[in-house]
C-alpha positions, 0 to 999 in steps of 0.5 A, spaced: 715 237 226 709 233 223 707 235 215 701 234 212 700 233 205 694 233 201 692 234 193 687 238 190 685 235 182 689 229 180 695 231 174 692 225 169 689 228 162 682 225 163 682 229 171 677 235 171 682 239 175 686 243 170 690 246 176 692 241 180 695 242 187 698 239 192 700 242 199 704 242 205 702 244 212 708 243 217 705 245 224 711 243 229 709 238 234 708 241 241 703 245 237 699 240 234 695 239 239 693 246 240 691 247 233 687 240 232 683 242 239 681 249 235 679 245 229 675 240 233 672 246 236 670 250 231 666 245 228 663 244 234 661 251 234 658 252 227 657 245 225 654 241 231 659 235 230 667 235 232 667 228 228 665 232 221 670 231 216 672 238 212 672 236 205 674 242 201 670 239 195 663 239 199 663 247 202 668 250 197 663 251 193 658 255 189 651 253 192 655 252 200 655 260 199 648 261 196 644 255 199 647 253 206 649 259 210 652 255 217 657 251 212 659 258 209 659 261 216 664 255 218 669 256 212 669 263 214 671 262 220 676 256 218 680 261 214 680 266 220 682 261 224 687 258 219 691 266 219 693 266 227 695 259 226 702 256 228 702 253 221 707 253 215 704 251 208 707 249 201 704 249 196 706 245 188 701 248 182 701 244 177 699 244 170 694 239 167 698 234 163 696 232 156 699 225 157 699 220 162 706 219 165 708 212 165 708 209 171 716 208 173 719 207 180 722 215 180 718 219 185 713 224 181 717 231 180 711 235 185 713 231 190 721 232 189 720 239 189 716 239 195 720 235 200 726 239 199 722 245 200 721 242 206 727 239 208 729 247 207 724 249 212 726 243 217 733 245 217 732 252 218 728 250 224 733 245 227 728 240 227 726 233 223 720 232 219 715 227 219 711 226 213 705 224 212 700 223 206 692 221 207 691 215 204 694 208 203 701 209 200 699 203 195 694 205 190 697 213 189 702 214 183 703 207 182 706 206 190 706 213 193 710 209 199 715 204 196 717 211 190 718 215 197 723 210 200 726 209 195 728 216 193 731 217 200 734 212 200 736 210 194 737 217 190 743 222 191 737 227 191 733 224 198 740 222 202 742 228 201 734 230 205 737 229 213 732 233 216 726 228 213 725 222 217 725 215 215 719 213 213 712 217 211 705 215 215 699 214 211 693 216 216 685 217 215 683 224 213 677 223 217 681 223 224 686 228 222 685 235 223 692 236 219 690 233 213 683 236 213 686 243 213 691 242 207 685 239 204 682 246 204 688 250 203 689 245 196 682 246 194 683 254 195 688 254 191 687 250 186 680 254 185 683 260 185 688 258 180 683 255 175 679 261 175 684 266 174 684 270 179 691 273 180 689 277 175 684 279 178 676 278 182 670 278 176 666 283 179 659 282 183 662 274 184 661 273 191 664 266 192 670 268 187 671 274 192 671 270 198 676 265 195 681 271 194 681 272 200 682 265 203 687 265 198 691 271 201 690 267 208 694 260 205 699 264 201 701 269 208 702 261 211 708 259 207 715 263 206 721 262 201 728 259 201 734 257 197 737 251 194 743 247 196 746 251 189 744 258 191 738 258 186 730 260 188 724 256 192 718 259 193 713 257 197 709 256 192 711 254 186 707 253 179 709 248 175 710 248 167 707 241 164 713 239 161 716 237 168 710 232 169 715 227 165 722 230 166 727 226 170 731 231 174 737 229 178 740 235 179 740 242 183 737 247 178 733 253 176 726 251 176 722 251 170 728 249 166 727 241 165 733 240 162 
């Protein structure tokens, strides 16, 4: 299977997102193909361009809902679309820091807790997964690419990940369907979260409403497994702040750093 990983908000203390997330879609690879021909012709369809890049910053937003209706109807579509797609999606939720991380060769908490979420999905589907991240692997967390090699490679936590492949790709969003539908699902969720509203829609909120909705979409996508040790992996997972500098190195209970 091919996974695509995309972030939503930055967890640094200075980022506006006080909800950042990142987010995983794993489409198998004889339905990649399928999905990214459905993605290219929807936007064909509404928006009058198969080369337009879904960018959740640019039409999950209060005045796409009000002042462009083509781009409404798009992400409408988009989120119908994404229900009957053949796609599994994880998701990590996190709480802003309120210090910067120092930079260290350790993979960062959200990606550890995300990648055995996903060598249990690919276990559970006898398959192999093949990450790939938008962007160049270099300027992300200080060496997004050389801190994923080494934690499979050189921590007991990644060997033990056998149904993860080698080496991620680090790919364009602008040509990669994949990536652009986790880059939408992320800001949905990210949205959903910063406003509150798993305790409920504020009432005449029409955008607010329409990202419950797309929300019940994504969370419907995604599924639950268990640990190594038997403990609980939800699909989506919120994470509390502390574990933003929290060096975790064994199986455990999440939410208990330690």
């Amino acid at each position: 299977m091919l996974v695509f990983i995309d972030e939503s908000g930055t967890p640094h203390p200075n980022d506006s997102c006080s909800r950042p997330v990142i987010l995983a879609v794993c489409i198998s690879e004889s339905d990649v193909r399928y999905v990214t021909r459905r993605i290219y012709s929807l936007k064909r369809q509404i928006l009058g361009n198969d080369d337009a890049e879904i960018k959740a910053n640019r039409l999950l937003t209060r005045g796409t809902f009000r002042r462009i209706p083509e781009k409404r109807e798009f992400v409408e579509a988009f989120f119908d679309l994404l229900r009957e797609m053949p796609l599994t999606m994880f998701a990590m939720i996190m709480e802003r820091p309120l210090d910067v991380s120092p930079l260290t060769p350790i993979l960062p908490n959200q990606f550890r807790f995300m990648l055995e979420r996903i060598n249990l999905f690919a276990e559970s589907k006898n398959e192999m997964a093949t990450i790939l991240f938008d962007g160049d692997g270099r300027s992300q967390y200080g060496g997004l690419a050389v801190k994923f090699s080494n934690y499979l490679h050189r921590s007991v936590e990644g060997r033990s990940y056998t149904r993860i492949t080698d080496s991620p790709f680090f790919v364009d969003s602008k040509i990669t369907a994949g990536i652009q539908i986790a880059d939408m699902a992320a800001g949905v969720v990210r949205v959903y979260e910063e406003n509150g509203l798993f305790g409920g829609v504020p009432a005449g909120n029409s955008f607010l409403s329409a990202v419950g909705r797309y929300y019940s979409v994504v969370e419907g996508k995604t599924t639950d497994h268990v640990s190594a040790s038997g403990y609980p992996r939800h699909g989506f997972y919120r994470m509390p702040e502390r574990e933003h500098y929290a060096t975790v190195v064994e199986d455990r209970p999440e939410g208990d750093s330690s």
